[in-house]
C-alpha positions as CSV (number, residue, x, y, z in Angstrom):
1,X,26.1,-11.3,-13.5
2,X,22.3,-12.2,-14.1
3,X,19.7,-10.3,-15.4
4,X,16.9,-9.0,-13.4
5,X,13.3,-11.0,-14.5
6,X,11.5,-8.6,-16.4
7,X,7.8,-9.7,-17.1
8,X,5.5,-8.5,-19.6
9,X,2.5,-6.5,-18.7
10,X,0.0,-10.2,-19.6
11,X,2.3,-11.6,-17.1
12,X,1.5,-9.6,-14.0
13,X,-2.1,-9.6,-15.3
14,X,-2.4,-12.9,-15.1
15,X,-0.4,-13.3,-12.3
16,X,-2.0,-10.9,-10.2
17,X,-5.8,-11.2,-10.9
18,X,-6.0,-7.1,-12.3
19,X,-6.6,-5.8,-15.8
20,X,-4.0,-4.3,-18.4
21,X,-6.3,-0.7,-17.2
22,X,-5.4,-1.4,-13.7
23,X,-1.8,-1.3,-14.4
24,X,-2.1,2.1,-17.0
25,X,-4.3,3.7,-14.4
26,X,-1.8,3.0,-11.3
27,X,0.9,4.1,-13.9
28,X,-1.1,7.7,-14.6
29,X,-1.5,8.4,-11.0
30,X,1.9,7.7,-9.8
31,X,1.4,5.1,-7.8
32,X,4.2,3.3,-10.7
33,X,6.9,5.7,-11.4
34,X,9.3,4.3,-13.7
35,X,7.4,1.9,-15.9
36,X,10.0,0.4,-18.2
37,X,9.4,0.3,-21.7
38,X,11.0,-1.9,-24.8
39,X,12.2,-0.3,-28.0
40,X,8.0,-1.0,-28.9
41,X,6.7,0.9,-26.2
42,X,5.4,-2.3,-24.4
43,X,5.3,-2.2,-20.4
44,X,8.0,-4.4,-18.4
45,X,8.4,-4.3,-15.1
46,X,10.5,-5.9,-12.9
47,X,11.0,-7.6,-9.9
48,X,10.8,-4.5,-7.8
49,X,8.0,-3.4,-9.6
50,X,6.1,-6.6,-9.0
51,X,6.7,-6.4,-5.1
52,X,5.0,-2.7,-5.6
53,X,1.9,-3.7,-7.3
54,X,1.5,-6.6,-5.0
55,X,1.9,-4.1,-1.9
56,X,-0.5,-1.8,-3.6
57,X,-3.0,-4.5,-4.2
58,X,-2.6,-5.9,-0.4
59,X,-3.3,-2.0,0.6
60,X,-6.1,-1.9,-0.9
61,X,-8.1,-5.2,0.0
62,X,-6.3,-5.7,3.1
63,X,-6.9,-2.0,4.5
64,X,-9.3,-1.3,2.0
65,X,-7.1,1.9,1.4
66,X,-8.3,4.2,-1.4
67,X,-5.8,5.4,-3.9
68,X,-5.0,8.4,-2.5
69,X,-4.5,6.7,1.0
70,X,-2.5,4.3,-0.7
71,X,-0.4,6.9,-2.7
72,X,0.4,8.7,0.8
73,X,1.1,5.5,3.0
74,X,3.5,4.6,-0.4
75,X,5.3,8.2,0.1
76,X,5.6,7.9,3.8
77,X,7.3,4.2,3.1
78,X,9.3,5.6,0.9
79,X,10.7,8.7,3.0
80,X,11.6,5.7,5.6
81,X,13.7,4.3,2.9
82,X,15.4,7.4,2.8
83,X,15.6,8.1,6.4
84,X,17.1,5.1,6.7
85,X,19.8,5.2,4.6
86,X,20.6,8.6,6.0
87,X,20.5,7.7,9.0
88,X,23.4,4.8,8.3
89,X,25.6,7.3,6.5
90,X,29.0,7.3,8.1
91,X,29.0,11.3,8.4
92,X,25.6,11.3,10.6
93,X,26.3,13.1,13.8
94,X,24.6,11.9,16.9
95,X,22.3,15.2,16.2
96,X,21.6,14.3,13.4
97,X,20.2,10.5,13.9
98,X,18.4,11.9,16.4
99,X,16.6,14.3,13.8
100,X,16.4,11.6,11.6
101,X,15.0,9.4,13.7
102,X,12.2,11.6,14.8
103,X,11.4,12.3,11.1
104,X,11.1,8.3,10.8
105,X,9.1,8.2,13.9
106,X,6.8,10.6,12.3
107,X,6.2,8.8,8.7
108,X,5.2,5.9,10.9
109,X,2.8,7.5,13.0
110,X,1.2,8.7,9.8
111,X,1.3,5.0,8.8
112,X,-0.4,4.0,11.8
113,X,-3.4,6.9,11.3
114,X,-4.7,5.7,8.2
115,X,-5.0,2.0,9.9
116,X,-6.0,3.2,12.8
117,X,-9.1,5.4,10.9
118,X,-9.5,1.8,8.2
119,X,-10.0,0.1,11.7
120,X,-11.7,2.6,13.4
121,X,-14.5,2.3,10.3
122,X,-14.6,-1.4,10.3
123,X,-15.2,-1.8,13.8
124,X,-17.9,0.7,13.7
125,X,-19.7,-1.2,10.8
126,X,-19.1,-4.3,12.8
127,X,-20.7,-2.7,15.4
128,X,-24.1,-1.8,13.4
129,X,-23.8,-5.7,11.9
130,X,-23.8,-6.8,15.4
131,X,-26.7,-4.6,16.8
132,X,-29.2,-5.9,13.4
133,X,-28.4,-9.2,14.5
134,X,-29.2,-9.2,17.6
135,X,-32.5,-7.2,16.9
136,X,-32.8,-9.8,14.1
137,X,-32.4,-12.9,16.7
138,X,-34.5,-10.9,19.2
139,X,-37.8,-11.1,17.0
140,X,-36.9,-14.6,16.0
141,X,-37.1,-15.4,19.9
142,X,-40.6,-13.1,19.9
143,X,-42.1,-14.9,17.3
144,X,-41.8,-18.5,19.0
């Protein structure tokens, strides 16, 4: 059986384009539970761990999520995980999946709200970009 990679806390640094703070800070808030340690007390983290921080980096310039958006959109993910693997218990009554899948129906749509207000934001500062170059353009026109 093969070990799981572990990498050392330069590693994902390095790797990932964020400080040594960056990873402490995510750690303090919760947003990585579990941080391995060695017998020193030096960070590892594993391959799950990695996938994490990459998901929590992509939140954050992809949606431009703040911390706190990010920390809900992670619980919400991770009440899916759940959800799901309730749901394919072999016990579940038809009831029950039903339940279950209007509980997963609900994390999503709580997904969905923080794009939708990320969006919602962008497209209203695109909006103002838009209008300033157009007046922009307009004078240009004038001044000819």
């Amino acid at each position: 059986m093969s070990e799981t990679p572990q990498y050392a806390m330069e590693e994902i640094t390095e790797r990932l384009g964020i400080t040594a703070r960056t990873l402490h800070y995510y750690e303090e808030i919760g947003l990585l539970p579990g941080v391995t340690r060695t017998e020193g007390g030096h960070r590892v983290y594993d391959e799950e761990m990695l996938v994490r921080i990459e998901h929590i980096l992509k939140l954050k310039q992809v949606l431009g999520a703040s911390l706190q958006e990010i920390r809900a959109i992670l619980q919400a993910e991770e009440e899916l995980e759940s959800i799901k693997a309730s749901y394919y218990g072999d016990t579940r009554t038809e009831e029950e999946r039903d339940r279950l899948l209007d509980e997963a129906t609900d994390r999503l749509h709580t997904i969905l709200a923080h794009i939708d207000e990320k969006m919602e934001k962008l497209q209203s500062m695109r909006q103002r970009i838009v209008e300033r170059l157009d007046r922009a353009n307009r004078l240009k026109k004038r001044s000819k």
